[in-house]
N, C-alpha and C positions, 0 to 999 in steps of 0.2 A: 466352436460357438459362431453365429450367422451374424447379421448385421443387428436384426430386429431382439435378438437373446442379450448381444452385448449393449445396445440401447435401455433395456429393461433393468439389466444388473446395474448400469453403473447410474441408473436414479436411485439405488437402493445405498439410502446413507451405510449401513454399514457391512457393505460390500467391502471384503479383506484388498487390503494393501496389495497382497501379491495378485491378485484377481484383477486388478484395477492395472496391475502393471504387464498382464497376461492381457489383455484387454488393449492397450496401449500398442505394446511391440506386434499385437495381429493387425489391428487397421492405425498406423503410426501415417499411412497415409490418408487418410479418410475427417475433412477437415471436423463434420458433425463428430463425430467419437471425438477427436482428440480433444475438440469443445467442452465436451461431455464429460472427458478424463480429467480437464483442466474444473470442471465446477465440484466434483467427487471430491478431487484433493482440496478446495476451498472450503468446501462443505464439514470435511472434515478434520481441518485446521484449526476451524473459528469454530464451528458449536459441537459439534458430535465427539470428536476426540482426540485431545488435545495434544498427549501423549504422543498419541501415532505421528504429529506433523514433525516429532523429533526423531523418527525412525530412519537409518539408513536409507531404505527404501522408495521413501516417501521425497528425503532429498534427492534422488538419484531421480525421480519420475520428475522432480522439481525440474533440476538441472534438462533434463530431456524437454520439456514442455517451454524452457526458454530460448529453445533454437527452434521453433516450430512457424511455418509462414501463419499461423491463425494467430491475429493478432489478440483475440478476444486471451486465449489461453497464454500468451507472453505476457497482456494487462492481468490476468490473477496470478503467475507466479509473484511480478515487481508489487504485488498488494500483499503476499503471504509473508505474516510474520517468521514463518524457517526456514524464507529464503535464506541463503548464503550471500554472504557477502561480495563474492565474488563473481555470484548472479545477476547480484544487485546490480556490478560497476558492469556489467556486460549490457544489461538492461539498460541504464542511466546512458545509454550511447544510441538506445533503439531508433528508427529512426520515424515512430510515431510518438506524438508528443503525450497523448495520453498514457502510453505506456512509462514515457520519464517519468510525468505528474506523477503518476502512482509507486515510485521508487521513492520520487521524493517526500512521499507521506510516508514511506513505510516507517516504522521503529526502529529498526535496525538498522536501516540504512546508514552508513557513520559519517560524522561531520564533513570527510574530506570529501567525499562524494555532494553532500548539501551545499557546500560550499560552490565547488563547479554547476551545481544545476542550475543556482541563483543567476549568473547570466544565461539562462537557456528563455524560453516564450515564456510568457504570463502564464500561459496558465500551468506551465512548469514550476516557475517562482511561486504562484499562486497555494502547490500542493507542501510549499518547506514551511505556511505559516501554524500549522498545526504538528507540525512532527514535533515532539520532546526532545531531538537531536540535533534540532536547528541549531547552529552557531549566534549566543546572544545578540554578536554583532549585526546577521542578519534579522533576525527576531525585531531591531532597534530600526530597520529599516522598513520592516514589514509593517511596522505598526503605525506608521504615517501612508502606508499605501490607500490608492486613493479608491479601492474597491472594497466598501466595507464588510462583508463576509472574508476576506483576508485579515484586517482590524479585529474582528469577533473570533476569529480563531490564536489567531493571536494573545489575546486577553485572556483565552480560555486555554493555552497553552500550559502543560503543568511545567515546563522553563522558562517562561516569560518572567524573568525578573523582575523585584516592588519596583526599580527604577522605570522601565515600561511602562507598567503597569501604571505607576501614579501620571504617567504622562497621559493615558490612554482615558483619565478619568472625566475629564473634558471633552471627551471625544463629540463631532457632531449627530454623531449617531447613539439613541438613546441606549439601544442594546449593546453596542459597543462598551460605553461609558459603564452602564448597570454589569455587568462579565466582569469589568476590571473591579470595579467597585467589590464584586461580591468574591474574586481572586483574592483581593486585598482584606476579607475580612470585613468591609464596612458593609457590607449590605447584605440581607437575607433573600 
């Protein structure tokens, strides 16, 4: 397969796992492919097929695509819900901050990992107010932050506790306030 054949296949959503990984191991140095490789497996994680992001395969091209200098393809693995956990904490150390931020959104990322990112940059902290595996602790801290789309995600957090939450009801921000409000059951 040439350069312009392997460009073509892997915009095709459902171009097979093993093709995407044949694909991969021939231009593994080639930053556009591996780009390319890294959007296939996102593509087909989150809407095409769900299934497949739990296949051997698909973690093993995981795991490969988080040691890659392209940083684009290291920020979709730390966003891929099948990443590995062990991805994750290898990610969570990256040394571009948007690729932490996106660890610390991810779902699976587990508390003790969220925990550490909480002192990492803003807009590191920034990515722990929406994850469901925030530690409440932090959650209780996020939600006086003084950037209100952190506030709103917060509010809209499905672990944002009613304690939070009735705090966050006052908020000076309207949408902030109306999230909790409507978290809480009072508002439609």
């Amino acid at each position: 397969m040439n350069y312009e054949e392997a460009i073509e296949a892997l915009s095709q959503n459902e171009l097979p796992i093993q093709e995407v990984r044949e694909i991969f191991d021939t231009f593994r140095d080639n930053n556009e492919i591996v780009g390319m490789v890294a959007m296939n497996i996102s593509r087909k994680c989150s809407v095409y097929d769900k299934e497949q992001g739990k296949s051997d395969e698909m973690i093993s091209i995981l795991r490969d695509l988080s040691s890659v200098p392209d940083m684009g393809s290291r920020w979709a693995v730390a966003k891929n819900h099948f990443t590995p956990v062990d991805i994750l904490e290898k990610l969570a150390n990256d040394d571009i901050n948007l690729v932490r931020a996106l660890v610390a959104t991810n779902p699976n990322t587990p508390p003790s990992i969220l925990n550490r990112l909480f002192s990492d940059e803003k807009i590191v902290r920034d990515g722990l107010s929406g994850n469901p595996n925030t530690p409440i602790k932090l959650l209780q801290v996020l939600a006086n932050d003084s950037d209100k789309m952190v506030r709103l995600r917060v509010a809209e957090n499905p672990s944002a506790p009613k304690e939070v939450l009735l705090s966050m009801m006052d908020d000076e921000d309207a949408n902030v306030s109306k999230a909790a409000e409507i978290k809480l059951g009072m508002r439609k």
